[in-house]
N, CA, C and O atoms as a GROMACS GRO file, in nm:
protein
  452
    1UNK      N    1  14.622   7.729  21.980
    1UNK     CA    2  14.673   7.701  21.849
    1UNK      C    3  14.765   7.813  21.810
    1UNK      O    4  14.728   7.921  21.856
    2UNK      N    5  14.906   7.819  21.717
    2UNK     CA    6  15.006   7.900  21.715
    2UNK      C    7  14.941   7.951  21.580
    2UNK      O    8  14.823   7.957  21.545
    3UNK      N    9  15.066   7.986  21.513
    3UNK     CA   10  15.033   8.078  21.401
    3UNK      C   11  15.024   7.972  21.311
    3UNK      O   12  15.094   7.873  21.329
    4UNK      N   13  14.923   7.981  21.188
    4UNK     CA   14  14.916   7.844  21.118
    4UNK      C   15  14.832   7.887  21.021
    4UNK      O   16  14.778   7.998  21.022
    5UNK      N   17  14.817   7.796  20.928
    5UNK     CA   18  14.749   7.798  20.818
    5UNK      C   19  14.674   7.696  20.820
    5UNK      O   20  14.724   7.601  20.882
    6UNK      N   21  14.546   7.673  20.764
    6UNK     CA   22  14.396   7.575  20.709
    6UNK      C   23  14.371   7.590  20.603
    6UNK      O   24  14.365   7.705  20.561
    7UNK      N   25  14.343   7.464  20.502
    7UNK     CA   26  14.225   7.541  20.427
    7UNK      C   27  14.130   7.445  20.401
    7UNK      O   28  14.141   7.328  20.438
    8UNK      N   29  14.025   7.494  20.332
    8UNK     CA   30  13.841   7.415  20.330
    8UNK      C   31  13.798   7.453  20.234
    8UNK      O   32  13.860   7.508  20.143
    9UNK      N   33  13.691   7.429  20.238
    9UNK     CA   34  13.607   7.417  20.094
    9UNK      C   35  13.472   7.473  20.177
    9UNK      O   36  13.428   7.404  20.268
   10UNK      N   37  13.391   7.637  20.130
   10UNK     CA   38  13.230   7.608  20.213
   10UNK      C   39  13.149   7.552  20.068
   10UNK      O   40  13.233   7.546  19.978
   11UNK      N   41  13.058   7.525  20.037
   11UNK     CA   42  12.966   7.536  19.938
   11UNK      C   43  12.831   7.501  20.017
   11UNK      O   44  12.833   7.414  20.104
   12UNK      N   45  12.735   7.559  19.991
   12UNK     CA   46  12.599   7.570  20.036
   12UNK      C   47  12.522   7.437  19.992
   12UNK      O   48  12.532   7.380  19.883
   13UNK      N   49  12.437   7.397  20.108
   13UNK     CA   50  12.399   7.493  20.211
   13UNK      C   51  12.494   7.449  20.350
   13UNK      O   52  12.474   7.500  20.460
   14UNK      N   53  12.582   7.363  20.327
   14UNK     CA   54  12.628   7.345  20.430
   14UNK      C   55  12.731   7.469  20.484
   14UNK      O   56  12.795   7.548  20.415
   15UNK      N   57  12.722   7.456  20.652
   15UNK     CA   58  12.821   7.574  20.705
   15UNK      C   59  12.935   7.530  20.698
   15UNK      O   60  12.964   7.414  20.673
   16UNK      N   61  13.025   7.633  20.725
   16UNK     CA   62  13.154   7.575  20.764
   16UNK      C   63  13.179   7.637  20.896
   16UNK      O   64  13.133   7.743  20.937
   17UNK      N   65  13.271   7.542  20.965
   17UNK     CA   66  13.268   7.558  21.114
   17UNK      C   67  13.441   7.548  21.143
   17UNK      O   68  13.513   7.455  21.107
   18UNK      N   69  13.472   7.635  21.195
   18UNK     CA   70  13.633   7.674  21.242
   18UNK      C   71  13.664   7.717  21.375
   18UNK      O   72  13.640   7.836  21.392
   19UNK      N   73  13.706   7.661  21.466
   19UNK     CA   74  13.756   7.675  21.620
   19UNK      C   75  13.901   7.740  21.600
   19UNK      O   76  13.996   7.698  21.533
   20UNK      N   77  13.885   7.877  21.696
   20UNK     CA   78  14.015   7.924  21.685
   20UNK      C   79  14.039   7.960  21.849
   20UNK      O   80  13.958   8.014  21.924
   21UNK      N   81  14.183   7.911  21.882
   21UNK     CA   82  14.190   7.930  22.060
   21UNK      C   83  14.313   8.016  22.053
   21UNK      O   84  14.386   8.048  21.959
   22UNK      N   85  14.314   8.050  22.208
   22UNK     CA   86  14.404   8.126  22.258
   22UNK      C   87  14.531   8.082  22.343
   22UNK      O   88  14.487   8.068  22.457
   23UNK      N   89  14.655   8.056  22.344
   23UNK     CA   90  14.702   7.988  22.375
   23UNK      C   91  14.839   8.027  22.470
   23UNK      O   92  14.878   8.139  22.434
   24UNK      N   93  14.895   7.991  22.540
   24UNK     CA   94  14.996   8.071  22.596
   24UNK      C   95  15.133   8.144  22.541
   24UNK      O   96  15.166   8.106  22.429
   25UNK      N   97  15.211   8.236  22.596
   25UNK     CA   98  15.291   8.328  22.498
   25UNK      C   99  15.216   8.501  22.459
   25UNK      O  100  15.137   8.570  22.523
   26UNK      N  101  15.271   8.519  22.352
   26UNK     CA  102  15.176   8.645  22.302
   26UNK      C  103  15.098   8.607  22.216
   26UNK      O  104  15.116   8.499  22.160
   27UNK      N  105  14.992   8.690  22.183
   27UNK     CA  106  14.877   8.633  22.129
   27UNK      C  107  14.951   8.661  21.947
   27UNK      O  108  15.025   8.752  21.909
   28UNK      N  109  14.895   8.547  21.870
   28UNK     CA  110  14.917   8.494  21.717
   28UNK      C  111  14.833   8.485  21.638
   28UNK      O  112  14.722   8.452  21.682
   29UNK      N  113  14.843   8.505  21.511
   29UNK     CA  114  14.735   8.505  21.417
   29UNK      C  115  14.746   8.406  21.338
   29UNK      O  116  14.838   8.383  21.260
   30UNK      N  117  14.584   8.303  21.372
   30UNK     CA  118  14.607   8.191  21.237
   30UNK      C  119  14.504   8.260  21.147
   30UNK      O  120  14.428   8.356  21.136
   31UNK      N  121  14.547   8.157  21.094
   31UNK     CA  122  14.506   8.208  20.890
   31UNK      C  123  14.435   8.063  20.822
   31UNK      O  124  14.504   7.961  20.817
   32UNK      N  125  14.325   8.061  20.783
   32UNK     CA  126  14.277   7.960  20.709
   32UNK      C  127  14.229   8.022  20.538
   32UNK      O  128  14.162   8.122  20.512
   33UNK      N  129  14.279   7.939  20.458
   33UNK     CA  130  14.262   7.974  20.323
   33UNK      C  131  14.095   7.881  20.274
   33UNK      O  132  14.066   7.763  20.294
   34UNK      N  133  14.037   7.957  20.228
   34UNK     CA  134  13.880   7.850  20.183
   34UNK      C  135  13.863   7.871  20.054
   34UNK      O  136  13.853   7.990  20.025
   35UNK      N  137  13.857   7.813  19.986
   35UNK     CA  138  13.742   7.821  19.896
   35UNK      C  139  13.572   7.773  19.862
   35UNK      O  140  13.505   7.673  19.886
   36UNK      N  141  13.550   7.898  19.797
   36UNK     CA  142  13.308   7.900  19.817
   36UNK      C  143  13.280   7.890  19.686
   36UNK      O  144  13.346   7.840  19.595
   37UNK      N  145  13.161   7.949  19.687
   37UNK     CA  146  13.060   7.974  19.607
   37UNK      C  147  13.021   8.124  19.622
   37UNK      O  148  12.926   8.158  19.692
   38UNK      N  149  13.103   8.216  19.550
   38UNK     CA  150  13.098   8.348  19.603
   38UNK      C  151  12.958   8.396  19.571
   38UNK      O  152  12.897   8.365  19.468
   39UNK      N  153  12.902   8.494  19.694
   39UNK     CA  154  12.825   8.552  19.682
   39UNK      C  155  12.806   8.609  19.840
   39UNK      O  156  12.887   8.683  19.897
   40UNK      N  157  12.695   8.564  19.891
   40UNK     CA  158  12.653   8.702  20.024
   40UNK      C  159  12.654   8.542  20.160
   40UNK      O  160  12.588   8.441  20.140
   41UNK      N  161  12.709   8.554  20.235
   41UNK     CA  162  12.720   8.470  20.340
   41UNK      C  163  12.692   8.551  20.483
   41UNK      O  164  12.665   8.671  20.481
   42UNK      N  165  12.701   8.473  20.612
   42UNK     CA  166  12.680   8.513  20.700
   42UNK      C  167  12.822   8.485  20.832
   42UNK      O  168  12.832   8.371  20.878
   43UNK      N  169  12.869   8.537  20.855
   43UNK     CA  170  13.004   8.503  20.942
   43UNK      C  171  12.918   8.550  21.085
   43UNK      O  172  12.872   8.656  21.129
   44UNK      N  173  12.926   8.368  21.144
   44UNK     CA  174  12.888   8.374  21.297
   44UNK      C  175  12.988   8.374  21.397
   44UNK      O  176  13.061   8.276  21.385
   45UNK      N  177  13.017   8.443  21.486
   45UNK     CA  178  13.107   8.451  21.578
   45UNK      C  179  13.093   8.366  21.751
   45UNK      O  180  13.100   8.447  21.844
   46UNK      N  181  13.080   8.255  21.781
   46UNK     CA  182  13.036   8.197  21.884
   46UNK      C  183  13.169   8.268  21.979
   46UNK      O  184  13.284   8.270  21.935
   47UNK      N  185  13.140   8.309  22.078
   47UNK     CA  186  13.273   8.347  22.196
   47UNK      C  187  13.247   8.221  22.342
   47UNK      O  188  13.159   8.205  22.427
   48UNK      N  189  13.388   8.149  22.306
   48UNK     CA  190  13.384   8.062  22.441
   48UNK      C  191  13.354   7.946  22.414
   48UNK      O  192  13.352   7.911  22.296
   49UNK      N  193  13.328   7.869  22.502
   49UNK     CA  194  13.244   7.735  22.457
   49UNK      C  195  13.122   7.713  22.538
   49UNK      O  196  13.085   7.773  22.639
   50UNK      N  197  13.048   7.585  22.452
   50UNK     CA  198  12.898   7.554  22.507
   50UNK      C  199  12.875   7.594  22.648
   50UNK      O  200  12.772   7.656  22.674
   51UNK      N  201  12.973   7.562  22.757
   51UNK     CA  202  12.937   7.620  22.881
   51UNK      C  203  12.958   7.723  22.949
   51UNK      O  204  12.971   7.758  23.066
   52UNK      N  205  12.957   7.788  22.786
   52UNK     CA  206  12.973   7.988  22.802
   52UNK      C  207  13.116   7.980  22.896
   52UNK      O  208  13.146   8.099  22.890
   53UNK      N  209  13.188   7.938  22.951
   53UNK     CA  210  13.320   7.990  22.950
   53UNK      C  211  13.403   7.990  22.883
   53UNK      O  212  13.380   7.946  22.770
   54UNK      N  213  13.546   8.039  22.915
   54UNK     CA  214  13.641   8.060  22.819
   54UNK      C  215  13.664   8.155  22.715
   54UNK      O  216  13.749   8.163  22.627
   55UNK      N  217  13.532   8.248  22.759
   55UNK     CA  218  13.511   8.389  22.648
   55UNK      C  219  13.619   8.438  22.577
   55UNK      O  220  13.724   8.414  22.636
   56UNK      N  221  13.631   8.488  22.489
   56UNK     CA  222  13.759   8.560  22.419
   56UNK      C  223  13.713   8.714  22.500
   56UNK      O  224  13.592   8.733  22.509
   57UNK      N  225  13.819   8.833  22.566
   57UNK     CA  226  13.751   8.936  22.597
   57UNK      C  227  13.808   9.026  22.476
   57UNK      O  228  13.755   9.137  22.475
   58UNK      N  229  13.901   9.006  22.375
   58UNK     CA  230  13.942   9.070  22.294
   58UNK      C  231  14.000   8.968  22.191
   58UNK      O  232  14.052   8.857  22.207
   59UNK      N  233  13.965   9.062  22.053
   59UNK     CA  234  14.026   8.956  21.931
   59UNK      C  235  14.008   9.051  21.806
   59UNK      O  236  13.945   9.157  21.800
   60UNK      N  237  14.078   8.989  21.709
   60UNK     CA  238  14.023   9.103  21.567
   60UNK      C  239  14.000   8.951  21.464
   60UNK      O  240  14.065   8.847  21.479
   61UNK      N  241  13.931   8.965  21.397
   61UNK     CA  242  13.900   8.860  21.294
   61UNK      C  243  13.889   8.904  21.187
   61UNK      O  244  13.810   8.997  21.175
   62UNK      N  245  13.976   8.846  21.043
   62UNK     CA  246  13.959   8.978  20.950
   62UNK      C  247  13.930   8.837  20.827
   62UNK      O  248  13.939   8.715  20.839
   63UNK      N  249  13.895   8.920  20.719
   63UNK     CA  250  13.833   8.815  20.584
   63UNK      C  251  13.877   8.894  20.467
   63UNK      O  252  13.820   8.992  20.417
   64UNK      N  253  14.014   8.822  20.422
   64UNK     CA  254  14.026   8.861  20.311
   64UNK      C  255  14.115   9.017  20.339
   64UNK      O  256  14.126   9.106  20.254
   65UNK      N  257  14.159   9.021  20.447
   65UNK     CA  258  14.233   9.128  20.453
   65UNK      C  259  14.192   9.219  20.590
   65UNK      O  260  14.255   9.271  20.682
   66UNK      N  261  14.035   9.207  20.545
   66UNK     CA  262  13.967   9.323  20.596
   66UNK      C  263  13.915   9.321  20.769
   66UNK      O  264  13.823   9.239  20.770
   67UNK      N  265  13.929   9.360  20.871
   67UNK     CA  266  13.862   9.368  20.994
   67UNK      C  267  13.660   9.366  20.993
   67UNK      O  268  13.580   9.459  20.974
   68UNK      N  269  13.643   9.247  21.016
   68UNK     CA  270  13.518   9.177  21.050
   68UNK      C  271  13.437   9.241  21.184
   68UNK      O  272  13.329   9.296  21.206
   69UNK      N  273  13.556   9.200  21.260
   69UNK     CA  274  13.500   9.247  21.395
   69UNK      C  275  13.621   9.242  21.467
   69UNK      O  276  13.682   9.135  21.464
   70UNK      N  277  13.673   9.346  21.538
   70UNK     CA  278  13.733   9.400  21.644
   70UNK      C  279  13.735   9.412  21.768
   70UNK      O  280  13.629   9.400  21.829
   71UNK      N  281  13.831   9.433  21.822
   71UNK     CA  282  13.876   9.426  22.002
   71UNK      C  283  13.732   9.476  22.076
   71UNK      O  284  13.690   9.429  22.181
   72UNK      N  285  13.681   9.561  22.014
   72UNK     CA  286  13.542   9.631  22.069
   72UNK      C  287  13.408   9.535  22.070
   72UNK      O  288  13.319   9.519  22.153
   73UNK      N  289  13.430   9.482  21.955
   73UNK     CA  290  13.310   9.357  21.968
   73UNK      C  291  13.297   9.230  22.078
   73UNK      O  292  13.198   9.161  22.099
   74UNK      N  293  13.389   9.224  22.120
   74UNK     CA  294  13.406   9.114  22.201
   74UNK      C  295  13.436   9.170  22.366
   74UNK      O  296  13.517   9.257  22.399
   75UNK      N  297  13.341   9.087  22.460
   75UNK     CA  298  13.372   9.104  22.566
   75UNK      C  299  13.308   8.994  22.676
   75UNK      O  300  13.244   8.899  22.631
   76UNK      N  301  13.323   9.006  22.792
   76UNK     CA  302  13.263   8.866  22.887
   76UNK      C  303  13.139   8.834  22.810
   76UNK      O  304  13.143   8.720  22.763
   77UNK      N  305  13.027   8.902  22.783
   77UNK     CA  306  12.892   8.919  22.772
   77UNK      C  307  12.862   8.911  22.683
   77UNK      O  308  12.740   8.917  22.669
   78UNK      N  309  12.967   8.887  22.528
   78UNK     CA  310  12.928   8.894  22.387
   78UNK      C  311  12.977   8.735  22.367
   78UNK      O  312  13.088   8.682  22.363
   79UNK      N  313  12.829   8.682  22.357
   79UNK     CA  314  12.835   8.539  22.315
   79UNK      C  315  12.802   8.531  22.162
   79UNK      O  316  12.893   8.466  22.111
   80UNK      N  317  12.741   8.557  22.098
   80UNK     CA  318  12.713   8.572  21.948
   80UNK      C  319  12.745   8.695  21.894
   80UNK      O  320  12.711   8.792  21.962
   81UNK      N  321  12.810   8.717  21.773
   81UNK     CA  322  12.832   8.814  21.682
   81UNK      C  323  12.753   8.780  21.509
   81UNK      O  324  12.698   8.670  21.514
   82UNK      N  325  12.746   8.805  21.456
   82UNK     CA  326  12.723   8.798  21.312
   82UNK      C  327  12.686   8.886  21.250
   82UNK      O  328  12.598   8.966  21.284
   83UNK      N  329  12.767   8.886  21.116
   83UNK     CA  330  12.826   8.974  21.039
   83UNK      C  331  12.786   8.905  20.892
   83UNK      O  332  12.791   8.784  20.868
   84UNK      N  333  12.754   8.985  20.822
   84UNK     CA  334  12.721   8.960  20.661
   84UNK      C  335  12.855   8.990  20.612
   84UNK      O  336  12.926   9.088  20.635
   85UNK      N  337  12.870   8.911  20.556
   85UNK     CA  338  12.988   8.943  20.441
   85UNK      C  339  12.983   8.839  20.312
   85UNK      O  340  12.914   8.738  20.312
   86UNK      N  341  13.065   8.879  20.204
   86UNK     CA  342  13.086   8.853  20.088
   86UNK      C  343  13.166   8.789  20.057
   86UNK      O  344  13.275   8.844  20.047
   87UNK      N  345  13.159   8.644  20.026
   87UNK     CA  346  13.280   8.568  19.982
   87UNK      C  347  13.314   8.545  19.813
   87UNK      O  348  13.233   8.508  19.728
   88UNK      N  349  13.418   8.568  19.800
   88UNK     CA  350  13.519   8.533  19.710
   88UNK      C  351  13.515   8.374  19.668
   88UNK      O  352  13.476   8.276  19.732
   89UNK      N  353  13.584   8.389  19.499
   89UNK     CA  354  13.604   8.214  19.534
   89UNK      C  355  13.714   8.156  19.592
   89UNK      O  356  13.732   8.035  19.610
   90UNK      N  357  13.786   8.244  19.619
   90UNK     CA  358  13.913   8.194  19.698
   90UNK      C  359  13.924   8.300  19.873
   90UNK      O  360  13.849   8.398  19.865
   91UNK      N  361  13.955   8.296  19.932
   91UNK     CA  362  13.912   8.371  20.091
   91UNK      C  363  14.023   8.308  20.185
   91UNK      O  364  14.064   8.192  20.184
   92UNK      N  365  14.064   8.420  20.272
   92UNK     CA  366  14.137   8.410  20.384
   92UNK      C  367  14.074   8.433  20.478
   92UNK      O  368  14.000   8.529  20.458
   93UNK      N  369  14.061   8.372  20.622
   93UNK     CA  370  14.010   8.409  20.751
   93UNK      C  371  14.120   8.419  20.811
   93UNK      O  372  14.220   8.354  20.782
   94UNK      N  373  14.112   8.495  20.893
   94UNK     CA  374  14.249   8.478  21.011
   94UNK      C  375  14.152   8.526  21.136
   94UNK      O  376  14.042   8.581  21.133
   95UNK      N  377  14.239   8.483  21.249
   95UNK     CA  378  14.143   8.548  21.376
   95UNK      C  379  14.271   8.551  21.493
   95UNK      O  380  14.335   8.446  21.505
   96UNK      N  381  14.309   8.669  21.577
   96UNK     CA  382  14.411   8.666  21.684
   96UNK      C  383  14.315   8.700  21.792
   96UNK      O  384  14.236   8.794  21.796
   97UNK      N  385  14.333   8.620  21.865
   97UNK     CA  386  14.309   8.614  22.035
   97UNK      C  387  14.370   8.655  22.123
   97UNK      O  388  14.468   8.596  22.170
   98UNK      N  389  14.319   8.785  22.172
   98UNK     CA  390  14.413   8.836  22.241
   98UNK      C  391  14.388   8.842  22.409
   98UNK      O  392  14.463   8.907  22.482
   99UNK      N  393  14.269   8.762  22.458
   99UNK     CA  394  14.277   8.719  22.592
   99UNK      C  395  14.326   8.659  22.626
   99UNK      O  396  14.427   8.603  22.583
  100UNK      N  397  14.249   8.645  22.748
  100UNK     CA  398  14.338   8.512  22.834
  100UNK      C  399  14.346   8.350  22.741
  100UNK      O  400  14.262   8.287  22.676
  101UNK      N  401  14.494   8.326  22.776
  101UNK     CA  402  14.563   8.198  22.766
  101UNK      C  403  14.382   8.098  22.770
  101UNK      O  404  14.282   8.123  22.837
  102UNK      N  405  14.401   8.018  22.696
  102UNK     CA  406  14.226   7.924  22.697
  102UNK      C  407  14.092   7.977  22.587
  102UNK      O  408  14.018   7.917  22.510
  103UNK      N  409  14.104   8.078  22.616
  103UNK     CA  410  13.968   8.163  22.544
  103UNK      C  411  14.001   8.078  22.406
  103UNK      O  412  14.100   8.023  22.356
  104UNK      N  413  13.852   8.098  22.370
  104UNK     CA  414  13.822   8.071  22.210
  104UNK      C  415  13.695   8.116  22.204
  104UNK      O  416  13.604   8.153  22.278
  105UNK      N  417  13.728   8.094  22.044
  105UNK     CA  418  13.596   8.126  21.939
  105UNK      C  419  13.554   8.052  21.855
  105UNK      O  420  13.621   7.949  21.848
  106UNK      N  421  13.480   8.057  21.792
  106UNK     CA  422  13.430   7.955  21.723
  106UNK      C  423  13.334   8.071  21.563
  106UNK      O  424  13.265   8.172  21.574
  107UNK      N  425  13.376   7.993  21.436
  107UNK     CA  426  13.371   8.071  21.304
  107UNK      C  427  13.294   7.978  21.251
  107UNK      O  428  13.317   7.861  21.219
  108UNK      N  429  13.172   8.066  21.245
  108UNK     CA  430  13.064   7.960  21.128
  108UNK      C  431  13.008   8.047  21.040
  108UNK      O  432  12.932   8.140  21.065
  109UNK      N  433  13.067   7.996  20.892
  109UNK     CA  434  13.013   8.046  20.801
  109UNK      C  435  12.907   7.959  20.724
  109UNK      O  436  12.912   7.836  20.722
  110UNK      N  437  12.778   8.060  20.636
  110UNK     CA  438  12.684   8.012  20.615
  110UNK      C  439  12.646   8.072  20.504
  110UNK      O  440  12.705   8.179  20.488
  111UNK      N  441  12.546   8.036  20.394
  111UNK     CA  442  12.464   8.122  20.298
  111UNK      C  443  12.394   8.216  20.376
  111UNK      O  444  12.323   8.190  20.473
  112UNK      N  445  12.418   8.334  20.325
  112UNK     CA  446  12.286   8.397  20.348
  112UNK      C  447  12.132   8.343  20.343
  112UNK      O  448  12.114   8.246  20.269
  113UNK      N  449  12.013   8.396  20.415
  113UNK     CA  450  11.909   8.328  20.401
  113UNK      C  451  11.866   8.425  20.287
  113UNK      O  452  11.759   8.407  20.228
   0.00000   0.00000   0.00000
């Protein structure tokens, strides 16, 4: 997927679920705009798909400006990430993929428990 924009709606308790891939060229940053129910959420980071290939080995994913998780978090072996963070009623995700051509990730946000 190129450089682009989304936007969604989360409100609890349902998640919201966002696939972001890697695609050929130099690596690009999409951007999805959401609006929540601000308060304390959980940002899940799936790397790859169900049959664990296709890992991302590098990426930065940022919310609202800010770096989530970085080139360091991600590697063959990092299949789950999650991260607490704080949503806004209005929110930007973006996520750049900077592996190999194919890789993806997968963005599920949730209420906190």
């Amino acid at each position: 997927m190129g450089q682009g924009r989304r936007a969604w709606t989360v409100a609890p308790p349902v998640a919201r679920v966002s696939p972001f891939f890697r695609v050929e060229g130099q690596p690009q940053t999409t951007s999805e705009t959401f609006l929540a129910h601000p308060g304390a959420y959980v940002l899940r980071i799936v790397n790859g798909d169900a049959a664990g290939a296709n890992l991302a080995s590098s990426a930065v994913v940022k919310l609202n400006g800010d770096t989530v998780a970085g080139p360091s978090a991600f590697n063959q072996q990092a299949r789950v990430i999650e991260i607490p963070v704080t949503l806004a009623a209005e929110n930007t995700l973006s996520a750049e993929l900077r592996g190999a051509p194919g890789s993806k990730i997968l963005i599920v946000l949730r209420p906190a428990d």
